[in-house]
BASEVO-462259 format. One record per atom (N, C-alpha, C): x, y, z. Coordinates in steps of 0.05 Angstrom, whole numbers, plus 5000, padded with zeros to 4 digits. Example, Ala and Ser with C-alpha at 12.3 -4.5 7.8 and 13.67 -1.06 7.14 Angstrom:
526448865156;524649105156;526449345156;525749555142;527349795143;525850015157;
This chain:
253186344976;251286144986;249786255010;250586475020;249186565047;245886685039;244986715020;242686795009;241586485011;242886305002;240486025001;240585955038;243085955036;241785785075;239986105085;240286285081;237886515093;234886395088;234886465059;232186215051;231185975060;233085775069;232985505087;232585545115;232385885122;232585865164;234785745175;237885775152;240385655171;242385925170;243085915202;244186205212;246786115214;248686265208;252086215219;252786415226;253686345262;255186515275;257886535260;258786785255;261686835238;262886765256;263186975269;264287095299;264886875315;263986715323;264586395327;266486295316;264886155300;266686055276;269586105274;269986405272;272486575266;274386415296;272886495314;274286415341;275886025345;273485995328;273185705335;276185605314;275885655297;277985565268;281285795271;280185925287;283486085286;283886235264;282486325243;281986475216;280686605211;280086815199;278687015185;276386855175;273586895177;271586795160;269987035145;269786935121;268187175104;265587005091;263587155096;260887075085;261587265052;260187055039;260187215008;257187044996;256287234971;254487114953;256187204929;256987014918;258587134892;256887184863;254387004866;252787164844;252387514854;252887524867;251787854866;254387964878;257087934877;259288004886;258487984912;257688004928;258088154956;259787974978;260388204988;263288064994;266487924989;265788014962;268487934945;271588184950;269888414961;272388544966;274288464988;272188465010;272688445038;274488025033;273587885011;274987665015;277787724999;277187884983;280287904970;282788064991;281988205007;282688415020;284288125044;282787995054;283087895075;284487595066;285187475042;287587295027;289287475023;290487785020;291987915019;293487875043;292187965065;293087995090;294087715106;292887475091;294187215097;295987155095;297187215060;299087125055;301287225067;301487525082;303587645093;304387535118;301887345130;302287225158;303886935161;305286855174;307786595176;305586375168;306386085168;305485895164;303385885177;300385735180;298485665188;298685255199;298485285224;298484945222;294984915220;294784715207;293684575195;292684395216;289984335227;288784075237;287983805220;289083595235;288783465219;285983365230;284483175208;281683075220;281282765229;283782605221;284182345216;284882255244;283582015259;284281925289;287181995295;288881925315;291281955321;292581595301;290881405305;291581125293;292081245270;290981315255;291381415223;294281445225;294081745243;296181875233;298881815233;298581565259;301681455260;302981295242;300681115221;301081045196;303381195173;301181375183;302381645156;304581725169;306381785190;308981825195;310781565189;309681325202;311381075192;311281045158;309881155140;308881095117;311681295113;311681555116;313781805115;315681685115;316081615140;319181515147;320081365116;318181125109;319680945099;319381015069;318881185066;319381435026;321881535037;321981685067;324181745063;327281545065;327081365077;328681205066;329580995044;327781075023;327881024995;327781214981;329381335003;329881684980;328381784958;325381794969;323081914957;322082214967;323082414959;321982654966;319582594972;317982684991;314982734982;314782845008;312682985011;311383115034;310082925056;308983045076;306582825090;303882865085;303883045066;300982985055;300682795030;302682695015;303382544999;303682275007;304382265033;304681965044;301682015056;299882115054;296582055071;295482005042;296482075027;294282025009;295081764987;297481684992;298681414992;297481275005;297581185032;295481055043;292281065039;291681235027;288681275026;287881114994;290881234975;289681094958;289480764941;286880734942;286880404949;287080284910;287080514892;287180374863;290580314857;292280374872;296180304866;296580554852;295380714840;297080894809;299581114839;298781204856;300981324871;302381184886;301280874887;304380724898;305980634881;305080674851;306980574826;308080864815;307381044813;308081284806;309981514825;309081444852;310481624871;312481454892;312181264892;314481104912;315080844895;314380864866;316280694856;314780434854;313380314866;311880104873;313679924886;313679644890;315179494907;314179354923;314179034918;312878814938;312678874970;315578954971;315879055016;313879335013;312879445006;312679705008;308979645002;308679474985;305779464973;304479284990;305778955011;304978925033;305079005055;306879235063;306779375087;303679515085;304279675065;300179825065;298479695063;297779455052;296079305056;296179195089;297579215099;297079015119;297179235141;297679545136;296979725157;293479855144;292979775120;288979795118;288479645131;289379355137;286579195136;287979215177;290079265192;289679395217;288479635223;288579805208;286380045206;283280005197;283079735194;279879675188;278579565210;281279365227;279879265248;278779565273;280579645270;280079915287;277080075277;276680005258;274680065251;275480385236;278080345222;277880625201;277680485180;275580355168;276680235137;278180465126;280080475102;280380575080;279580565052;278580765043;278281025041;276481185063;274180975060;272381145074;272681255105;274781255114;275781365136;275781635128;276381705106;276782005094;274282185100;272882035095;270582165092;268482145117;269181975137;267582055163;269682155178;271282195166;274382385194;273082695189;272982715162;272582975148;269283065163;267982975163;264582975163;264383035203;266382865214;266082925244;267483075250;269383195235;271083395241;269183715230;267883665218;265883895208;263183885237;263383695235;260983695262;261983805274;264183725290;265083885318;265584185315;266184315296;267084565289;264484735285;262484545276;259684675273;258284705287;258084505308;256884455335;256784735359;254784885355;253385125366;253485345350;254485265325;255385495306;253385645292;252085355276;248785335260;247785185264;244885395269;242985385279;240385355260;238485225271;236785155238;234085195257;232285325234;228385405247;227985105250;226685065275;226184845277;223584665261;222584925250;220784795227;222184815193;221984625182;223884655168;221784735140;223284875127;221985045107;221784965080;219884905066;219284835037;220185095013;222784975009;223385244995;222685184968;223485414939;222685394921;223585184902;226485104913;227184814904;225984594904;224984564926;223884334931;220684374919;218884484912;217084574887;217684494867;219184614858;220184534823;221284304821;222284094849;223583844844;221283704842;219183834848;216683554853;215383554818;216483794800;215883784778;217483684760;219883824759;223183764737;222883394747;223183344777;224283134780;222782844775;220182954776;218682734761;218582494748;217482324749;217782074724;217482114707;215282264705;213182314681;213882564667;215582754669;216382984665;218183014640;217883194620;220683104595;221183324592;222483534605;223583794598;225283824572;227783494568;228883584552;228383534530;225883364520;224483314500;223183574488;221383814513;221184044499;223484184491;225384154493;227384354491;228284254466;228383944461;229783904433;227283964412;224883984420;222184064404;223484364390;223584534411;224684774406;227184904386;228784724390;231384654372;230584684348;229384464342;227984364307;226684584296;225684754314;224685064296;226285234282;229885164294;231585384280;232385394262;232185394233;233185364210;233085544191;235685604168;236485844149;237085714132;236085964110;237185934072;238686064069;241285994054;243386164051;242386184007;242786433991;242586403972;243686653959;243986693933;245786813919;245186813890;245087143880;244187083856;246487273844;248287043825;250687113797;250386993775;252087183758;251887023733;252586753727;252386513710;253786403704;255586233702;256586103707;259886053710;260785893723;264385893727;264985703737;264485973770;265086083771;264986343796;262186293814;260186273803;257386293813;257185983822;258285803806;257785523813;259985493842;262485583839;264085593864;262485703889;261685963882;260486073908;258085963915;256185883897;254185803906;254385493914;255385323896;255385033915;258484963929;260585193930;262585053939;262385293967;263185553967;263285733984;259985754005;259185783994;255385814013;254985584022;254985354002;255085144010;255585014039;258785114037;260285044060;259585114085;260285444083;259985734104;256885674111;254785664098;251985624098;251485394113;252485204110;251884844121;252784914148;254785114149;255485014180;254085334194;253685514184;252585794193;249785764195;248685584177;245885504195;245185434205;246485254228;247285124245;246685314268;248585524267;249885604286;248385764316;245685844300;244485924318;242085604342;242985434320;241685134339;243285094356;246185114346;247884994372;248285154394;248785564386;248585664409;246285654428;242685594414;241185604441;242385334455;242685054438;243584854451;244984944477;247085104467;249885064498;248485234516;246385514498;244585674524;243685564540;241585354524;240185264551;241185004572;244084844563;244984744574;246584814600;247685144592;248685234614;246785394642;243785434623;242385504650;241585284661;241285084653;240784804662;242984754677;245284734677;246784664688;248184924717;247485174701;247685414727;245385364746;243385264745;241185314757;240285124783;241884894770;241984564790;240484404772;239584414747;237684134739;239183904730;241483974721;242883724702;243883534719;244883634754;244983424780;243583224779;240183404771;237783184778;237083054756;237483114729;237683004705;239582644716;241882794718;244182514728;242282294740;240782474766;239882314792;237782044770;235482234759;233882104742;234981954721;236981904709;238381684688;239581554695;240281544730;242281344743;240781024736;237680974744;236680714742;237380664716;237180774690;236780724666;238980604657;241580824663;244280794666;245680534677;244580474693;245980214705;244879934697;244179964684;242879744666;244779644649;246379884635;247679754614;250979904621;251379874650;253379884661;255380144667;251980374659;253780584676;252380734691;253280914698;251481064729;250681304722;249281434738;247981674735;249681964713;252681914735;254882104723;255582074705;254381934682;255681874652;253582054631;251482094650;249582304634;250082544619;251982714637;251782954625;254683004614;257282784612;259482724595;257382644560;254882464571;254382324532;252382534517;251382754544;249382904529;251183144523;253983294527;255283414519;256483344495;256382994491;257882904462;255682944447;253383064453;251183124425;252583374416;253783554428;254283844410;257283754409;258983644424;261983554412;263183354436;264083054420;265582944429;267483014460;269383164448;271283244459;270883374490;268583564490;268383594521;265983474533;264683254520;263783044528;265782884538;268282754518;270382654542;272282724563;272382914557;273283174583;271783154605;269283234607;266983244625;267582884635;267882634622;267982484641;270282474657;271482644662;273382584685;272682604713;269982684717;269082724742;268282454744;267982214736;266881924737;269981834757;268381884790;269881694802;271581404800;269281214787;269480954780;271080864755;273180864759;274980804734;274180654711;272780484715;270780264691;268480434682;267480574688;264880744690;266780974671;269381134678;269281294669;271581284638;272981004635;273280884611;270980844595;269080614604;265880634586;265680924571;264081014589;263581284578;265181444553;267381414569;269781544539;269981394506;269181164514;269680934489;266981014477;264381054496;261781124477;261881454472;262981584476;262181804473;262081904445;265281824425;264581794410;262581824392;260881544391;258981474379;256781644375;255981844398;253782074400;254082254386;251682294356;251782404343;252482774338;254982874342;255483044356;255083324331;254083544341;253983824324;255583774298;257983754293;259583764275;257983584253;257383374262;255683144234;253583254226;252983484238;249983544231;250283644202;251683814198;251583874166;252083664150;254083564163;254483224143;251783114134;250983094154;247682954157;245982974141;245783334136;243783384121;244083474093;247083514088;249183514056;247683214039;249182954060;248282834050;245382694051;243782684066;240882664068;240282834030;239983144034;239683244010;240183083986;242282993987;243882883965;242982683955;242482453974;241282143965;238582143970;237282253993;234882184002;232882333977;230782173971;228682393945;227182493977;226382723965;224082863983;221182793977;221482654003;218582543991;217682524019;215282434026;213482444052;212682134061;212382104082;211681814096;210081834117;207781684097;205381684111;204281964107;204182154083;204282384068;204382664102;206382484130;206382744148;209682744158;210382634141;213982594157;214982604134;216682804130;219282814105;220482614116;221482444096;224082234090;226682344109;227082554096;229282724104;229482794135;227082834154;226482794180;227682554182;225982414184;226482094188;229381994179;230881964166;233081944165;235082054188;234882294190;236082434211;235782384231;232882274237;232582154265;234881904262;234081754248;234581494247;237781434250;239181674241;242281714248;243381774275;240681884287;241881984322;240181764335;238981604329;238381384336;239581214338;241081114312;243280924311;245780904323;246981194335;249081244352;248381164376;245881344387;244381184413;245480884420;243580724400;243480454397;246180264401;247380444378;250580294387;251980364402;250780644422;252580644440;252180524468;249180354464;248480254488;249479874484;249679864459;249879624453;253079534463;255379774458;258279754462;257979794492;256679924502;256979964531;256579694543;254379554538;253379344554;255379034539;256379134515;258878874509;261778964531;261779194523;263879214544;264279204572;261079244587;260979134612;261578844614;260778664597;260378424597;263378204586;264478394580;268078344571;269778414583;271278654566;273478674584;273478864609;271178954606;270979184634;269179084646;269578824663;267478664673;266778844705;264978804712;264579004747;262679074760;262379074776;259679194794;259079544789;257479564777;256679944778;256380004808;258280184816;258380274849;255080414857;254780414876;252680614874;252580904874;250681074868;250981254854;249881474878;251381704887;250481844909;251982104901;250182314903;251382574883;248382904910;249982924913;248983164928;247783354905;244683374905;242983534892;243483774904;244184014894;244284274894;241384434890;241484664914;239684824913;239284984889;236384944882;235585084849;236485394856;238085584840;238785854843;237785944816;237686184817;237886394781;240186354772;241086324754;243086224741;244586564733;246586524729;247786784718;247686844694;247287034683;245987194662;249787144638;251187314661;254287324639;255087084644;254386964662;256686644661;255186504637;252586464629;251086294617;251486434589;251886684578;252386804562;255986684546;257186794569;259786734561;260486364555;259086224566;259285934562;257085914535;255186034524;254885974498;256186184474;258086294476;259086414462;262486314458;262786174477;265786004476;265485794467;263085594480;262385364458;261785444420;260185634418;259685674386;261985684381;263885944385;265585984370;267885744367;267685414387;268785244381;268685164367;264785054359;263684924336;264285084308;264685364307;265285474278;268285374275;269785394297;272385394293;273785074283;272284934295;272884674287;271884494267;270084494266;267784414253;267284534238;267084804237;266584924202;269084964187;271585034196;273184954179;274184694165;274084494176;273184204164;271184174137;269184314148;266184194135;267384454109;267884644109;267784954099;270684744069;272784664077;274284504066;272884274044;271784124059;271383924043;269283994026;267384254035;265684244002;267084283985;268984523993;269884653961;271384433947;272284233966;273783993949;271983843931;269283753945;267983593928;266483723914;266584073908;264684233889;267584193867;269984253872;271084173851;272583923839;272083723859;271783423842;269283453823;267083543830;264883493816;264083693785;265883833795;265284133768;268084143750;269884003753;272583943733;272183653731;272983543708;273783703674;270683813675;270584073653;267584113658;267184003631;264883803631;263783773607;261884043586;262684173565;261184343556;256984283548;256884013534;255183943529;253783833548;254883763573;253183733590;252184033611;254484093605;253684433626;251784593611;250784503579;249084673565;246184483555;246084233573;244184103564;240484193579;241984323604;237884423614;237384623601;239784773579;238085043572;237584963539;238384783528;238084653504;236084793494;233884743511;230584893491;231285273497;232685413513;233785673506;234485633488;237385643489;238485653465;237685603433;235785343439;234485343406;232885593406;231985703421;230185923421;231886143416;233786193419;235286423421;235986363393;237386213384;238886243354;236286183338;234786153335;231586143332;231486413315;230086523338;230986843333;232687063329;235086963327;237587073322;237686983294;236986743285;236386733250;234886863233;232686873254;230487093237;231387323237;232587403253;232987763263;234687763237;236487583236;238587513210;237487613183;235787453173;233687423149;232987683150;230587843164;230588023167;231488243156;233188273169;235588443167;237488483143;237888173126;237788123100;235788293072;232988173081;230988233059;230388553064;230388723090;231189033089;233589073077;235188983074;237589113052;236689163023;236088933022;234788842993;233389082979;
């Protein structure tokens, strides 16, 4: 990061610093290694040195809490540390006073009634955490960095007045782009039950999901330079109004737009949803977002039922349908969100505050290796599924084989062939003769 505050006119005395904190400080830019030796070199040399005490940042009131809080785990013969009893008191949802001290009426009004004395003092809890932490960075910073007193329009702030826009749809070109990628898988054999396997049960399969494959890798490409780069922050920032409408916040964005290429680390990804109702929602819709894996489904069966035909002689059917399927997930997933705000996950959406990151170049191998671990998910999961179930329904559909029906499109051959195979007959007769 010392390349972006250079760019911003913000200077850090090390040398300071170092003095000030009692520790080694190492400047690094890790997109471009530098400095990664000198930091490995110098965690080497730490670990060989005795314990480090630790400052705490929390008033002295806090902290006497958190010793009386200590004391009384330890006399309910609860191992735990004293960083385990601070963060007991800090935390105000119960799961570590039911999980780590057992829970207990004496124990669950003692902390309540040392917050709301720590509020009069004016530490509410939690948010004591976070201005102990914030003034404890001030003081440590305080002559350290130094900033141009004219402050500088960097290249971030340019491209935010564009990406960040109202009016702006980056990801609308990008799914434009998508829709260009598409392959024919085909095969020419004799015959048979062999040629009918490979061609509608094997190609079929391997094909449905291999044509795919180059949509979904630019998908995760350009998601990960989007997301290496700083836009998907401001993506969040810009869906937060939208979002809270139907009861969720900005941070549920980039958990439901990861459930377009797969569920699964769409619900992974919401674990960063502070807000426990916010980050249940999310998980229950994610689901519903029509994710990579259906895509072959989609268009197996689209093929199958839909006639190809045109609407309004400039839109294939077959478009339109497909829309109309990632539309419908949409739909119901805004429709379950906003029943479930309105039921059993009744609540106020917190407000939504998320530190926009400075736009950087994204890394070339990180953004590489993140679309090459997502594909090979989607083949791995998803095409063996899809790769399965054709050959099942190519051979529900091709056993018992009917003979007269497997020889009914060539009917007018065949009369043609024994046609001529009679005459050649005759023929061949009256030259004897």
């Amino acid at each position: 990061m010392g390349d972006i505050a250079q760019d911003k006119g913000i200077t850090v005395d090390v040398a300071k610093l170092e003095e000030r904190l009692g520790l080694p400080v190492v400047a690094t830019q890790a997109n471009r290694r530098g400095g990664l030796d000198q930091l490995r070199d110098t965690i080497v040399s730490l670990l060989e040195r005795d314990s480090i005490a630790v400052q705490s940042p929390f008033p002295d009131e806090f902290r006497d809490k958190v010793g009386q809080l200590h004391a009384k785990l330890q006399e309910r013969d609860v191992d735990a540390p004293r960083y385990l009893a601070e963060r007991l008191l800090l935390d105000t949802s119960g799961y570590l006073e039911k999980e780590v001290a057992g829970g207990g009426q004496e124990l669950h009004n003692w902390i309540v009634e040392s917050r709301n004395q720590l509020a009069e003092l004016g530490q509410p809890v939690p948010a004591i955490e976070a201005i102990s932490r914030y003034q404890w960075v001030q003081r440590v910073l305080d002559g350290i960095v130094t900033r141009e007193a004219t402050r500088k329009v960097t290249l971030s702030d340019r491209i935010d007045r564009v990406l960040t826009n109202r009016f702006g749809n980056l990801m609308g070109l990008i799914e434009a782009f998508f829709e260009l990628i598409a392959g024919v898988v085909d095969a020419n054999l004799a015959d048979g039950a062999l040629k009918s396997l490979l061609i509608d049960g094997v190609i079929a399969g391997v094909g449905g999901v291999l044509v795919f494959l180059p949509q979904i890798c630019i998908l995760f490409f350009f998601i990960a330079i989007l997301e290496d780069c700083g836009y998907l922050a401001r993506a969040a920032y810009l869906m937060d109004r939208l979002f809270s409408k139907i009861g969720l916040s900005g941070k549920s964005f980039i958990p439901l737009l990861s459930s377009f290429a797969c569920a699964i680390p769409g619900i992974m990804a919401a674990r960063v949803i502070e807000n426990r109702r916010d980050r249940l929602i999310t998980i229950l819709v994610a689901p519903l977002m029509s994710c990579s894996a259906r895509m072959p489904v989609y268009v197996l069966l689209t093929a199958a039922f839909i006639p190809d035909e045109t609407f309004g002689g400039v839109l294939s059917l077959h478009t339109l349908v497909m829309l109309s399927m990632y539309l419908l997930g949409i739909i119901a997933a805004v429709g379950v969100a906003f029943c479930l705000r309105k039921t059993i996950l009744p609540g106020e959406t917190p407000p939504f505050v998320m530190e926009l990151p400075s736009y950087k170049f994204p890394s070339i191998v990180g953004v590489l290796t993140v679309m090459v671990e997502k594909g090979w998910a989607f083949v791995k999961r998803a095409g063996t599924l899809i790769f399965a179930m054709t050959v099942i329904i190519w051979a529900l559909s091709y056993f018992p084989r009917n003979e007269e029906a497997a020889t009914a499109p060539f009917a007018d051959e065949i009369a043609q062939l024994e046609a001529q195979l009679e005459n050649a007959n005759e023929e061949e007769a009256e030259a004897i003769e």
